[in-house]
C-alpha positions, 0 to 999 in steps of 0.5 A: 505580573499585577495583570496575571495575579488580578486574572487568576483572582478573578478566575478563582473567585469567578467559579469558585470550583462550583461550576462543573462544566467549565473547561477547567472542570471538564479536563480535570474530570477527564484526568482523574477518570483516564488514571483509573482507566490506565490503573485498571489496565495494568492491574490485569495485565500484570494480574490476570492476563498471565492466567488467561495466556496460558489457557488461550490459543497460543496461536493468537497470542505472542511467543513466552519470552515476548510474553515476558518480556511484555509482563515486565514492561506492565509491571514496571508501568503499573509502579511508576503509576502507584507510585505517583498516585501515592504522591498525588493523594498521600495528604488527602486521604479523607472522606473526600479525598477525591473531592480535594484531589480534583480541587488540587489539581483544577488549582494547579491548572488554573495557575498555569492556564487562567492566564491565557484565553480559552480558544488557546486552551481548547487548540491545544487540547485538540491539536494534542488529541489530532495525533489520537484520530485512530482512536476516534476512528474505532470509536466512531467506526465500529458500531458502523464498519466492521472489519472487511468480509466477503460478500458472496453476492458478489460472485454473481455474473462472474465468468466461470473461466480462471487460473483455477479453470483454465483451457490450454488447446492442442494448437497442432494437428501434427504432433511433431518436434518440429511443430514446436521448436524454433531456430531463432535464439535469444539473448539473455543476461548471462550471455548465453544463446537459449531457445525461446521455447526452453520454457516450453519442456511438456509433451503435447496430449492426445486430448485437444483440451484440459482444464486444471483445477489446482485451488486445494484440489478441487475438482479436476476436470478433463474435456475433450471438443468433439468440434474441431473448430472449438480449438486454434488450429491456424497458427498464421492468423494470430488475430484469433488469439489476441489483438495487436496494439492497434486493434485496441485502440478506440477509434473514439477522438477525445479532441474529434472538434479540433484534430482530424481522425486522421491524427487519431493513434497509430502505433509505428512498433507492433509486435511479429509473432513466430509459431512458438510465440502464437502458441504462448499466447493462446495459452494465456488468452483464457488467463484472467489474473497474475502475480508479480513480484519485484525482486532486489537480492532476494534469494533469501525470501524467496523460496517462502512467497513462491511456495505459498503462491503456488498453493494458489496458481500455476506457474505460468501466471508468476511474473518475477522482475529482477531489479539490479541484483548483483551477478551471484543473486541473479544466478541464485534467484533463477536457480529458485524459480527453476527448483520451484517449476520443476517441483510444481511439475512433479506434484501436478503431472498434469500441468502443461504450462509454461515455467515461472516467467522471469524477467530482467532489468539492469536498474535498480528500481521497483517501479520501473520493474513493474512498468517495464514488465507490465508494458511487455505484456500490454504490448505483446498482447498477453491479455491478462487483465489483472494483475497482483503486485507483491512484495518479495516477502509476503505470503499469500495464504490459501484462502486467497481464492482467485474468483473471490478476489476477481469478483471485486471488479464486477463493480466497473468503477473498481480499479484496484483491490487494497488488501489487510497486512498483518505482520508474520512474524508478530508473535516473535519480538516486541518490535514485531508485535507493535507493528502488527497491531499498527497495521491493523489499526491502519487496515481498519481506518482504510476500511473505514475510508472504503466505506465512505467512497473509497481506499486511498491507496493500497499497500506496497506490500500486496495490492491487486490492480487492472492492469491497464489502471496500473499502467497509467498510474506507473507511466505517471510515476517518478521511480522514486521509492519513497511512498510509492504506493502512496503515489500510485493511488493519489495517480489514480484518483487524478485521472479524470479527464486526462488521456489514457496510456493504453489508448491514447485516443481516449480520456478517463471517466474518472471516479475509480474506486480501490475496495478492500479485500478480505483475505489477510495476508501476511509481510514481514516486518523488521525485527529491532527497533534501531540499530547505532549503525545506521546513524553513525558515520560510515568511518565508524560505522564500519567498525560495528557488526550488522546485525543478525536479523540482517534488515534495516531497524524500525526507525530506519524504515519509518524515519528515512522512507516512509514518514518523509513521503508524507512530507513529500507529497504535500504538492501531490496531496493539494494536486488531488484535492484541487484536480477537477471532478464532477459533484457525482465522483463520491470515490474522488470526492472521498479521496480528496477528504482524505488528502485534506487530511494528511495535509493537516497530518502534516502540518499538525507534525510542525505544530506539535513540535512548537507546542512540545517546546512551547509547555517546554518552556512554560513548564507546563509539565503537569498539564502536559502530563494529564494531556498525555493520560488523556490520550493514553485512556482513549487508547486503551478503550479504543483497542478494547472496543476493537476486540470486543466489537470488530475482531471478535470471531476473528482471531487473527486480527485479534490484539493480545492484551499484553502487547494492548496494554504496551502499545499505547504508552511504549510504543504509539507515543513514544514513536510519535514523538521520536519519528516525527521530530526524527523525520522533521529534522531529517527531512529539513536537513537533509531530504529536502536540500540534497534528495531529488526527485526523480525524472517521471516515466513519461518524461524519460519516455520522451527521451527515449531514456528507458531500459528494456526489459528482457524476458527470455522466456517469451519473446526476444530482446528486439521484441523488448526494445519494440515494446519500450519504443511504443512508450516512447510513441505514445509519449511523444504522441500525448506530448504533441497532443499537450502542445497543440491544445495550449497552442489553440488555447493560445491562439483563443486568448491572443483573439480574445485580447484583440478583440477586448482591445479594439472595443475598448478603443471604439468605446 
């Protein structure tokens, strides 16, 4: 105690509250600035902003009884800071009130913190303003990045042709019934007998071609070849249409100085095409890009996505992967696809396409839906090369436009396109508004990760890829749900050098970039921050009633699946930070940056709960308090930054004031605070003792443990089962290639040792 008296005394006496840049000053001086900052804040909300509200676009702002709701919660801030500000000055009210309040409080914390070094001092200060870096973000980041736009030079050299525009030919010079029904039936799900072209319910035209514009019509053109070679007409050489398997790949061996090319790649399952199925394919051999959607029990979402997707494509360029749903939703979600078809081809008579493709398989599980799926496409030689991955509850808007999307990839080193999520139904609750203007803090920093060399990853709810990338990313996945897309990413940006999915026979370059696109696109989010339900025991659980937004609570979602992933992949993070590259690979080398970041995310999340405990038990209040106010400060002028530099022009990524002047106090911190001590504990207690991971893709692969998956609507349930014994070849086939290298590197090293020996015994 003599020490800690001695070292204040020495302190006071050593500054005298003259010296105005020391430490102690500086934090001062940044409190008392931060509380006028909040003050003016709240004065508007509670003063101004309700007159702004009522005169601006309600379309850009939240619904009245949020709005309300909102206003409540600022007024009732704004008296909890008077009132305190009162108690702070109420006995200095001089002419330099503010000259003593500020010699008050620099005493106060001199008290608590002159006893300590000022490395320490300085660690918690930062360690505190870590949780804040989107704050520092915006402020570093706008006068440099700005929100994602499209660049139309960017349409240059791209090909014309597209779902937009695209050809489908008269494959018969008689036009018969005979020419397109077949006698071979397929077994589905539901243990029927149905006829592969039951998809196929349109008349061929007199025309051999037409083009079909359904881009909010446009322009509809309708060709005719006078060449009558331009078209398909032998149905027999299906080589015209597409490549088989072995045909694409590379006759390149990637190992050509230790293996023969005799060991080169074969594939033993190559698919067998019957006239209906040729006739398929030709359709899509002008089809550049799809869209797949993975669905769980969603014939409650559903009907929404497909009625905004098909504003934008046809229904033959729908993919719909059924996971594990129950009987009755099956039946309800095949009945939607059905109603949706049907009723597209009533509004575009026209279309000749094939119907929405519906597939299934009898496992719950997203990823390896979309892998199973993407597989039979690959296999069977339907060659679209791009594919987009949505959630089945986002809404595609109608500036979702595809050539503007697919000029991304004229860069080759893009593989995949990262898209801005806002929330649809941010107007209506408190919940779902925080969430949004989380969202797009978080589009922004990936923006900003863009412009440094690449996007991380992309988001689960949309993300649009090259089919092939997708592939390898998916085969090298472990299924498990948790922070999948996460996954997916740090997948890509650890290729290099490692051998190809979609040709065994080559290695990957490596570098591959995900851009950010510019259309926003909207996903639903939850509605209740908790629910008591979903934290109690089943035996009493049961007895409470669900709720009747019928999803899970926020907490749920962040504390059980999203912020464990973080966790997680603390393994992952160091693989991509340590996975070799060249000086040259800036997207790599960005990724890489970016990892090292959630690795100190991480860490800085045990390190925050030891300092939380620690001004605990100091009682280190006031402080802790002023930190606090710091950081809310810093918020606030961070989002103002952001309306008035980065959304400005652009109402739809603009952040109400309401919800500005809430979101940093009831929802950013309080959130910090309750989801990472939430998920720490969570994560201790029961994630890491009890969850497993699950088996990789390429490892069941290798014990032929993976469900086929069947899609009735263009090829058979043996064709299915061909499709997964390729995975199993290719895995088996990369297996072998592992062991023979490890072997040769073996062997070097036995020769190696042999040989350091005998010169060592000769010396």
């Amino acid at each position: 105690m003599r020490f800690i008296s001695s070292r204040k005394e020495r302190i006071i006496d050593y500054y005298g509250f003259s010296i105005p840049f020391n430490i102690y000053s500086l934090f001062t001086t940044a409190f008392l600035i931060s509380l006028v900052v909040i003050l003016l804040h709240l004065l508007y909300a509670v003063l101004i902003n309700p007159f702004v509200w009522n005169i601006s676009d309600k379309n850009t702002r939240v619904l009245p009884h949020t709005f309300l709701k909102l206003w409540a919660l600022a007024i009732v801030l704004l008296i909890i800071l008077v009132t305190s500000i009162y108690f702070l000055i109420r006995y200095n009210l001089t002419d330099n009130f503010i000259k003593n309040i500020h010699r008050k409080i620099h005493n106060y914390i001199v008290s608590y913190y002159g006893t300590y070094n000022q490395t320490y001092i300085k660690l918690t200060i930062i360690l505190w303003l870590i949780l804040n870096r989107e704050s520092f973000l915006i402020f570093l980041g706008a006068p440099f990045v700005p929100w994602p736009s499209f660049n139309k030079k960017k349409l240059i050299n791209i090909e014309s042709d597209s779902n937009n525009s695209f050809y489908f030919n008269n494959l018969y010079e008689e036009q018969t019934e005979n020419n397109y029904t077949t006698t071979k039936t397929l077994s589905n799900n539901y243990s029927s007998t149905t006829f592969i072209n039951s998809n196929i319910d349109y008349e061929l035209s007199e025309t051999n071609s037409y083009s079909f514009d359904v881009n909010h019509n446009k322009n509809i053109n309708n060709f005719s070849h006078s060449d009558p070679d331009s078209c398909i007409s032998d149905m027999g050489d299906v080589s015209i249409i597409t490549e088989s398997v072995n045909e694409k790949l590379s006759s390149h061996n990637y190992r050509e100085s230790i293996i023969s090319k005799e060991e080169l790649f074969h594939s033993k399952y190559n698919p067998s095409y019957t006239d209906e199925q040729s006739k398929i394919i030709s359709m899509y051999q002008n089809i550049k890009h799809g869209f797949l959607i993975v669905c769980h029990n969603s014939s409650d979402v559903l009907p929404a996505t497909l009625e905004c997707l098909l504003k934008v494509t046809t229904p033959m360029c729908i993919f719909i992967a059924e996971n594990g749903s129950n009987p009755e939703e099956k039946q309800k979600m095949k009945e939607i696809i059905d109603e949706f078809s049907i009723k597209f081809r009533l509004t575009h008579p026209s279309y000749q396409g094939l119907n929405i493709i519906y597939a299934n398989l009898n496992e719950g599980s997203k990823t390896l839906a979309q892998f199973c799926l993407l597989n039979n496409l690959f296999w069977f030689g339907i060659n679209i090369k791009y594919i987009s991955v949505i959630d089945d509850d986002v809404l595609i808007p109608e500036n979702w436009v595809e050539e503007e999307i697919l000029s991304y990839f004229n860069d080759p080193k893009v593989k995949a396109l990262a898209y801005p999520i806002t929330a649809s139904n941010r107007r209506e609750g408190i919940v779902p508004a925080f969430q949004n203007f989380e969202y797009i803090l978080s589009m922004y920093s990936k923006k900003i990760h863009r412009d440094i060399g690449t996007v991380v990853f992309p988001s689960g709810a949309m993300g649009t890829w090259s089919i092939p990338f997708l592939l390898e990313c998916l085969y090298l996945h472990d299924t498990v749900f948790r922070g999948d897309d996460l996954q997916l990413g740090l997948r890509l940006h650890t290729m290099y050098g490692k051998p190809r999915f979609c040709d065994p026979n080559n290695i990957h370059d490596g570098n591959y970039k995900i851009e950010m696109a510019h259309v926003t696109v909207d996903t639903f989010v939850p509605g209740c921050y908790i629910h008591l339900k979903e934290y109690l025991p089943n035996f009493l659980g049961k007895y409470l009633k669900d709720c009747a937004c019928g999803q899970y609570s926020l907490s749920r979602q962040r504390i059980v699946y999203w912020e464990p992933a973080r966790h997680r992949f603390l393994l992952k993070f160091l693989d991509c930070i340590f996975h070799k590259c060249k000086l040259n690979h800036r997207a790599t080398l960005t990724a890489k940056l970016f990892c090292i970041d959630f690795v100190v995310t991480v860490f800085n999340d045990y390190l925050f709960i030891v300092l939380l405990v620690y001004m605990f038990l100091m009682k280190s209040f006031l402080p802790a308090l002023m930190i606090i106010c710091i950081c809310f400060a810093l918020a606030y002028l961070s989002l103002d930054i952001f309306n008035i530099v980065i959304a400005r022009g652009k109402p739809e990524i603009k952040l109400p004031f309401e919800v500005c002047v809430i979101f940093p106090i009831c929802y950013q911190f309080v959130s910090t605070l309750f989801y990472r001590i939430s998920t720490i504990i969570y994560t201790l207690s029961y994630y890491v003792p009890f969850v497993r991971n699950n088996v990789k893709i390429n490892k069941r692969a290798l014990k032929k443990d993976i469900s086929n998956m069947t899609m009735n609507d263009i090829f058979t349930e043996t064709d299915s089962e061909k499709a997964i014994a390729y995975v199993s070849d290719v895995s088996i086939y990369l297996n072998n290639r592992k062991r023979s290298k490890r072997k040769i590197i073996d062997e070097k090293m036995y020769l190696f040792k042999n040989k350091f020996t005998k010169e060592t015994k000769n010396i």
